[in-house]
N, C-alpha and C positions, 0 to 999 in steps of 0.2 A: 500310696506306696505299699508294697507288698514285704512285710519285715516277718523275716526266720527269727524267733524268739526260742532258747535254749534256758533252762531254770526257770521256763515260765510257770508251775504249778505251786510256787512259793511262796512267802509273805509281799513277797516286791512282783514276782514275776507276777502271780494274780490278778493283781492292780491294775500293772502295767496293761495289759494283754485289754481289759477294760476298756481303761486310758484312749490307750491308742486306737480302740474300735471307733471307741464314741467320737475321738476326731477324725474317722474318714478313713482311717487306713485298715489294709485288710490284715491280717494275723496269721502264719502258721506257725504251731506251736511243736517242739519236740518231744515226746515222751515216751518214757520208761515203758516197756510194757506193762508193768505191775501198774504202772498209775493210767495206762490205755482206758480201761475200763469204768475206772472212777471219774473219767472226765470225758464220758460221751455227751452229745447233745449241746453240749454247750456256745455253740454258732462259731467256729474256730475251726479253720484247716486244721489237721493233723499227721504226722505222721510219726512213728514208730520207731523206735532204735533205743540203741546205749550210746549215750553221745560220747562216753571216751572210748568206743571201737569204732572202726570204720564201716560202713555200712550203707545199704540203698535209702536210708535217709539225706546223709548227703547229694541226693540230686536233684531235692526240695530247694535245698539251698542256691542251686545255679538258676531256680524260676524265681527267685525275688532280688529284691531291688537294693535289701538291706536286713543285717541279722543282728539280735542285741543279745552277747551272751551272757548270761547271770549263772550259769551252772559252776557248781561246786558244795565240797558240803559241809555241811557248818561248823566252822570253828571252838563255840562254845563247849565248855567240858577239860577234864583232862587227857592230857596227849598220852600215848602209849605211841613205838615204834607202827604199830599196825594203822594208829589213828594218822598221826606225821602223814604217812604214804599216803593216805587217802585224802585229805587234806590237798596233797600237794596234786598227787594223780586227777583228783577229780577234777581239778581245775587246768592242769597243764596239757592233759589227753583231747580232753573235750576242746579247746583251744584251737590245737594242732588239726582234729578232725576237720573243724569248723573252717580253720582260714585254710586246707587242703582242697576244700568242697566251695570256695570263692571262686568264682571267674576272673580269669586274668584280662586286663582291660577294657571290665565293663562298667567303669565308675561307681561300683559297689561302695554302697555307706556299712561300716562295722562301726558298734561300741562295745566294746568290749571292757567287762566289771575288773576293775583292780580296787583294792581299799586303803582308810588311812594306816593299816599295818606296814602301809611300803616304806613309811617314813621312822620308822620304827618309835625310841624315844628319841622327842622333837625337842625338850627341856622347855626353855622361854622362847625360839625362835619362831617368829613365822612364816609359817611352812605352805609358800605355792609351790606353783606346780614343776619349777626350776631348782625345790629343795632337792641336796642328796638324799640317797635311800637308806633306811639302818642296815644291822648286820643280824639280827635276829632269822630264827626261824621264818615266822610269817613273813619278814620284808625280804628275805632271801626268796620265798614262793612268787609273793608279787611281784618281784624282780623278772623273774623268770615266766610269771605270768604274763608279766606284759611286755616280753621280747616273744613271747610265740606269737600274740597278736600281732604286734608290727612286721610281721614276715609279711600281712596282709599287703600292707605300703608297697610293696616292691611288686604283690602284682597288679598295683595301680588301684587299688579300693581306698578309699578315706576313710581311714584310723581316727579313731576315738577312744583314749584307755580312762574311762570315768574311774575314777578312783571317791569310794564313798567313806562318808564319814560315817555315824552311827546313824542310822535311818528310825526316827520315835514316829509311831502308828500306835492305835491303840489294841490294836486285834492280831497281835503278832512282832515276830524280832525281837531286839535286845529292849526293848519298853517293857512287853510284858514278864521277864525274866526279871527284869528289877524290880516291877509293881509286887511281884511274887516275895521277892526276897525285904521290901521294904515292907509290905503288908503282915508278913509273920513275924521280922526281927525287929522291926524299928530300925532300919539300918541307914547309920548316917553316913561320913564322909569316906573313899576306901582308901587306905594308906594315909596319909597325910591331908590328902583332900586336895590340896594345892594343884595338882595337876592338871591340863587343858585338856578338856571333852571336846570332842569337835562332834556336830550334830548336823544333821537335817530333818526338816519335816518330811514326812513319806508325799503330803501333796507335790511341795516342792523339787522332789528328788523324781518325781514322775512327770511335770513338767520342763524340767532339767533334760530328760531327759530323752524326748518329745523337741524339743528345742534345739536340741545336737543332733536329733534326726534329720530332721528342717532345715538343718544349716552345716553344711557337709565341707565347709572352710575350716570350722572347728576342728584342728588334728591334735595329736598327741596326747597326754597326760593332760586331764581335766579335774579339778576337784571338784566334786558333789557335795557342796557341803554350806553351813549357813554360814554368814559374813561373819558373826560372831559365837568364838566358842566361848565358851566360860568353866570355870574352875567345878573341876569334880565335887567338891562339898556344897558348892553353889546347886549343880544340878539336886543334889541328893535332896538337899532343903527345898526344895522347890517343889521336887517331884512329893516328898514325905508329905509337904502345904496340902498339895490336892489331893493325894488319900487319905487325908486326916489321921494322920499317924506321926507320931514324935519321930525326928531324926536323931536317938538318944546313942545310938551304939559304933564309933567307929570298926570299921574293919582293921585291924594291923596286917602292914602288909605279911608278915612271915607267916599268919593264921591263912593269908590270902593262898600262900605259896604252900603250905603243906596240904591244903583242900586242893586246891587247882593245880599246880605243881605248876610249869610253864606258861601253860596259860593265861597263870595271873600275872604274868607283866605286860598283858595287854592292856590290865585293866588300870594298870601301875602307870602305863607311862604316860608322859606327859605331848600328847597331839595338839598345835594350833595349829588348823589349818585354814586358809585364806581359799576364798573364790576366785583367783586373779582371772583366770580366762572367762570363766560366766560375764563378770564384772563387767569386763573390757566388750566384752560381745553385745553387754545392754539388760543380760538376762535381770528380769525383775523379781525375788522374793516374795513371795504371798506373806512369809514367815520367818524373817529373818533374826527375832529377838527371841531366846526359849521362852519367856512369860506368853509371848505371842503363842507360841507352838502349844505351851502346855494348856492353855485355857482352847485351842481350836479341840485338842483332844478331847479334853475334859470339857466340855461344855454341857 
C-alpha cells in the first residue's frame, strides 16, 4: 500500500515511517521545506509543501492508497493568543488541505490524529470512543479536528479519527519531558495525584496503527490507548522507581497553573480511557500494563 504520511519527521511520525516500511509498504512523506534538506537520502518518497496552504503537493496524495496525518504543533508550554491559533491552525488547515487533496470514490483509507484532549476532564468515567467531548480549549480543537477529517466520509474514503492517549518512548514526547523534570526535582504526584493517566507504549501505538491500516472497516473515533490507565501519582512512582530518584515533591496544582497557565489542566484532568473498538477488533497489546511499558523502555 502506498500511504501519504503528513507529521511524519516527528517523535511518532519517525517511527511510523520505519514501521511501515519494514512491513512492506511504500512511504511518501510531506515536508516543510526547512526540514527538505535535513532528510534527504533516507529511502522515502518526498515531496514539499506547507501542509496547511494548498499547494502541488496535494497531488501526491491522489497517487496513493491511504494518508495518516500526525501534523500539528505541540501543545506543551504556555498558551499565548498567538500559540492558541497555531495550536488550533496547524492542525485544522493541514486537515482540510489533506481530505481537499482525497479522491472522491476511490476507497481511500485516512487516519487521521485526534487526542485524549477531546474528552476533556473525564473525572471517574470510562471514556470510550461513544464518550461526550469536554468544553475546553483543546477538546473544542479536537472537536473541530475531527469534523474536518470526517468531510473525507462523504467522499467515500474510510475515516479513521485515532484519538491518542500519552504515547511513553524513551527517545522523545511527553516521557522525556517528565524523565527531565523528575530527574532535577524529585517530582512526585501533579495536583492531587488521583487523577487517570491514560497511556500507550510507542510500540503499541505503531502497531495500532498499522492494524487500522489493514483493516479499513475500522471507522470513526478509535482510542489509541492501553486497556489500563492508572492514577497519576502511580505513574510518577513508577516512573521516579526506574530513574532512581525519590518521588518527594508534589506538584500543587495552582504552582502548576501560575507556571503553565492553561495548559496545566491538561495535566490536571482526570482521563480514563478504554480501547473499546481495538478490543472488539481483536487488536492484541504487546504492553498493556505500565510496569510492562516501563521495564520495555527501561530495560
Amino acid at each position: 500500500m502506498k500511504i501519504f504520511i503528513t507529521g511524519g519527521t516527528g517523535f511518532i511520525g519517525s517511527k511510523l515511517t520505519n514501521f511501515l516500511h519494514s512491513h512492506g509498504h511504500e512511504v511518501v512523506l510531506l515536508l516543510r521545506p526547512s526540514e527538505a534538506r535535513r532528510h534527504l537520502g533516507n529511502g522515502f518518497a518526498k515531496v514539499v509543501g506547507e501542509s496547511t496552504e494548498p499547494g502541488p503537493w496535494q497531488e501526491a496524495v491522489c497517487l496513493c492508497d491511504a494518508a495518516i496525518n500526525l501534523a500539528g504543533r505541540p501543545i506543551a508550554g504556555k498558551w499565548d493568543k498567538a500559540a492558541k491559533e497555531e495550536i488550533r491552525s496547524s492542525r485544522i488547515l493541514t486537515t482540510k488541505n489533506l481530505v481537499d487533496a482525497i479522491p472522491s470514490g476511490s476507497g481511500f483509507r485516512l487516519l487521521s490524529t485526534s487526542a485524549v484532549g477531546y474528552y476533556g476532564d473525564g473525572g471517574e468515567a470510562l471514556l470510550d470512543e461513544s464518550a461526550p467531548g469536554g468544553s475546553d480549549f483543546l477538546a473544542t480543537v479536537a472537536r473541530d479536528w475531527e469534523t474536518e477529517a470526517m468531510r473525507a466520509a462523504d467522499k467515500g474514503a474510510a475515516v479513521a479519527i485515532t484519538r491518542f492517549a500519552i504515547v511513553l518512548g524513551r527517545d522523545g514526547g511527553a516521557l522525556l519531558e517528565l524523565e527531565k523534570v523528575t530527574r532535577r526535582f524529585a517530582a512526585g504526584p501533579i495536583g492531587g495525584g488521583r487523577q487517570w493517566f491514560s497511556w500507550i507504549h510507542i510500540e503499541d501505538l505503531l502497531r495500532a496503527l498499522l492494524f487500522l491500516i489493514e483493516n479499513p472497516k475500522i471507522t470513526g473515533p478509535v482510542n489509541l490507548c492501553s486497556p489500563f490507565a492508572v492514577r497519576q501519582g502511580d505513574f510518577a512512582s513508577r516512573l521516579a522507581q526506574k530513574l532512581h530518584r525519590p518521588a518527594l515533591l508534589p506538584t500543587p496544582a495552582f504552582a502548576l497553573r501560575m507556571v503553565l497557565g492553561e495548559f496545566a489542566d491538561t495535566l490536571l484532568f482526570s482521563q480514563r480511557m478504554v480501547p473499546k473498538k481495538l478490543d472488539s477488533a481483536g487488536f492484541a497489546f504487546l504492553y498493556p500494563e505500565m510496569e510492562q511499558a516501563l521495564d520495555r523502555i527501561y530495560r
